[in-house]
N, C-alpha and C positions, 0 to 999 in steps of 0.2 A: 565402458565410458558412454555417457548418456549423448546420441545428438538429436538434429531435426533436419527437418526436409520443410520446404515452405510450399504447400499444395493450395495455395490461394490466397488473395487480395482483391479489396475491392473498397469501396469508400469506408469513412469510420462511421456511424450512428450515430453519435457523438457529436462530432464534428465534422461534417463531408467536405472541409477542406483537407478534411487528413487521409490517412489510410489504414485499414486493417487486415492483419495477416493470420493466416490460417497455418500451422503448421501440425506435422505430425513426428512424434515421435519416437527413435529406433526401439525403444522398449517401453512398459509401462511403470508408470510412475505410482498408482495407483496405492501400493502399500507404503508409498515415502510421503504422501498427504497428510497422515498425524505428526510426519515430523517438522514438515512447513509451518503447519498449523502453530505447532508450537517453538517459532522460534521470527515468526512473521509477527511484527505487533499488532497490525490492523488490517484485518482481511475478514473473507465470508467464506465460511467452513462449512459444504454442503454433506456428512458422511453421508448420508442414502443415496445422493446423488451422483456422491464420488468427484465434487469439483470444488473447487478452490480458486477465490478471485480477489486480487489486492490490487495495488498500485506496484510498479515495479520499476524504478527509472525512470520514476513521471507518467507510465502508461501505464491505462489498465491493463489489466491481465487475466485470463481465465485458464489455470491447469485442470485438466482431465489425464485421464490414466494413459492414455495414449494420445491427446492432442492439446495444443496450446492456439489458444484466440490473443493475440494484440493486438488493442487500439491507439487512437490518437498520436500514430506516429506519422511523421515527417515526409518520408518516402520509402522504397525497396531499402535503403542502404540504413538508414535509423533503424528499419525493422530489423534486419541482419545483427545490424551494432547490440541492442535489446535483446534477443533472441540469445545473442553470443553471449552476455554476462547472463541472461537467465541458465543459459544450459551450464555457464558455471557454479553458478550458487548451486541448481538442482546439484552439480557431484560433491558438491562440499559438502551441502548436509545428507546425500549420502553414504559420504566418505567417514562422518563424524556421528554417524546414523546409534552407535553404542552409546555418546555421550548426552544425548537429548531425549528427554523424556517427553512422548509422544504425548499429543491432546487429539484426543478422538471426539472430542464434540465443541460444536461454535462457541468461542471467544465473545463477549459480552464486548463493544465499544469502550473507548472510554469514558470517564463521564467527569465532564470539563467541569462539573459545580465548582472546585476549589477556584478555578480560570474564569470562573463566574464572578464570584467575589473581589477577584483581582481590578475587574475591569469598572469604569467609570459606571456603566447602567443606564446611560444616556441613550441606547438606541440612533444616533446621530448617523448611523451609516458612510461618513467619512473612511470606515475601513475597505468599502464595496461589499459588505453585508447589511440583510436589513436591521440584525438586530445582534445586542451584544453577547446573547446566548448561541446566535448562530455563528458568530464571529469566534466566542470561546472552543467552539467543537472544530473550527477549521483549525484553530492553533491545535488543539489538543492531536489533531489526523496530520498535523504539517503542512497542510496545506494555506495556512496563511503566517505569517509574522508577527510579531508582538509591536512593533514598532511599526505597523501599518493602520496601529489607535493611535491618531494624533493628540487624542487628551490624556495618555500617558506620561509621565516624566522616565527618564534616564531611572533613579530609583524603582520606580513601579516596574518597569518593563521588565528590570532584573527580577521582581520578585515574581511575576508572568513566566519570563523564562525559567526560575527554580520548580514553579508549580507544574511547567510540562515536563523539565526533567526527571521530576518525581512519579509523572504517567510513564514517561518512558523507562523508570528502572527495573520495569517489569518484563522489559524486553530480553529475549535472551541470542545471543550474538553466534553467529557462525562462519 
């Protein structure tokens, strides 16, 4: 059973009202990375590197074979809270490691074109992006809502929301 030990904190980069934590872990992960790779929708799959960086709970996240970086967390107790569900997912999909078929090289982004067409094309930045191509790729990463284009209607936004689910059916669950 996979844990950690947390050998360090100190401001985020990011954000230096936040914090970020260093930890290391009992074993190495290093040969469970193609099975993340592939079962994480949106992340940065380094094999020569041997590291692995997604969003994980809203923070970034950086796996290495033996150590884990977290940012933009909260405080000590966020990071622990984060840490704890990562070290769970890592034993699930170690656990499930026979049922998932590994990706040994970087994942391609998605590519929000469809979520492009969706959207009005006005550039109006009412979403808190500058544009509505930038706007389509935060929907398409989750990181923004469909309902945060105020010149959408109730029908449009549905058809926004079918077009991300359609990105995300390529996700595979664990």
């Amino acid at each position: 059973m996979l844990r950690y030990e947390i050998i360090g904190m100190g401001a985020c980069l990011a954000d230096g009202a936040k914090i970020r934590v260093t930890a290391m872990l009992s074993e190495s992960i290093g040969q469970l990375l193609p099975y993340i790779n592939a079962v994480v929708r949106y992340a940065s799959f380094d094999p020569g590197g041997r590291s692995f960086t997604f969003k994980f709970r809203g923070c970034p996240v950086i796996l290495e074979p033996r150590r884990v970086v977290a940012g933009q967390l909260d405080d000590l107790d966020t990071a622990e809270e984060v840490l704890d569900y990562l070290i769970e997912f890592l034993n699930r999909v170690q656990s499930k490691k026979v049922q998932i078929n590994p990706v040994f090289n970087p994942k391609p982004l998605p590519q929000p074109v469809e979520i492009v067409r969706l959207l009005p094309g006005t550039n109006c930045g009412q979403c808190g992006e500058q544009a509505c191509v930038a706007f389509a790729l935060k929907l398409a990463l989750g990181q923004q809502q469909p309902d945060s284009c105020l010149s959408l209607t109730g029908d449009e936004i549905r058809k926004v929301l079918d077009a991300i689910e359609a990105l995300n059916d390529q996700q595979v669950e664990v």
